[in-house]
C-alpha positions, 0 to 999 in steps of 0.5 A, a space after each residue: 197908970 190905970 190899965 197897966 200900961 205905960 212906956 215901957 210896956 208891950 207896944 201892941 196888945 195882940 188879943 186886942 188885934 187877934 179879936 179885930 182879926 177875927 171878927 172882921 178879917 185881916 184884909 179889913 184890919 190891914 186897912 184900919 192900921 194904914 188909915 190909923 198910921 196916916 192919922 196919926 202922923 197928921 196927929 201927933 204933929 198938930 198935938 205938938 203945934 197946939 201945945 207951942 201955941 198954948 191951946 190946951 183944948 185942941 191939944 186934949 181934943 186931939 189926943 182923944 181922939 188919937 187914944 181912941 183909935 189906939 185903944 180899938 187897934 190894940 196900941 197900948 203904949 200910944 194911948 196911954 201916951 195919948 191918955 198923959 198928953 190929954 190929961 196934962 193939956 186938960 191941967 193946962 201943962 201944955 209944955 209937958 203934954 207937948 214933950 210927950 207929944 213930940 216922944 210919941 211922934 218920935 216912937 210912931 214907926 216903931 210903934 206902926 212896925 209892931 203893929 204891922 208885926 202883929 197883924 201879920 203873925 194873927 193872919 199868916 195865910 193873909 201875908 201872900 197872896 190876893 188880899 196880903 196884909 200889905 201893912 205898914 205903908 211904905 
């Protein structure tokens, strides 16, 4: 594991959110994490879907572009999934990248809580109030 992340490590990296909190506000990273959570349960399912039909390049497309949203949020423990999946569909393992697929979709709303948790604790003055960090979606 390259960057030191792995599943078993801290989900969301909150200097990572802490920075995006800062420097373009909590109301706009509120609604980065809602289009990233929606993507990626569009996402992952369609990951899984082209790994049982053996498309190893839309499988390692997908989850590229899955890495990249997750490593701009913070979300360490998906895109270093995302990063496995692409690595094995890239390999042609297409059944081991499916598994991690469906592990990832099956964590996503913890992952999305942890999110959620962290935007929150960065920006308490917006958890109420005109423009409350109204993140996860419901």
């Amino acid at each position: 594991m390259e960057d030191g992340h792995g599943p078993g490590d801290d989900r969301v990296d909150a200097a990572v959110v802490g920075r995006l909190v800062a420097d373009i506000g909590p109301e706009a990273v509120d609604e980065l994490c809602r289009v990233f959570a929606a993507e990626a349960r569009e996402r992952l399912p369609a990951i899984s879907a082209a790994c049982r039909s053996l498309d190893a390049g839309r499988a390692a497309a997908a989850a590229h572009r899955l890495k990249s949203a997750c490593g701009f949020l913070g979300v360490a423990s998906l895109a270093w999934r995302c990063r496995e999946i692409e690595r094995l569909a890239r390999a042609g393992q297409v059944e081991g990248a499916g598994r991690l697929a469906d592990l990832a979709a099956a964590e996503l709303d913890i992952v999305v809580d942890d999110l959620a948790g962290v935007v929150r604790a960065l920006a308490p003055k917006a958890a109420t109030g005109p423009g409350a960090v109204t993140f996860p979606l419901p």
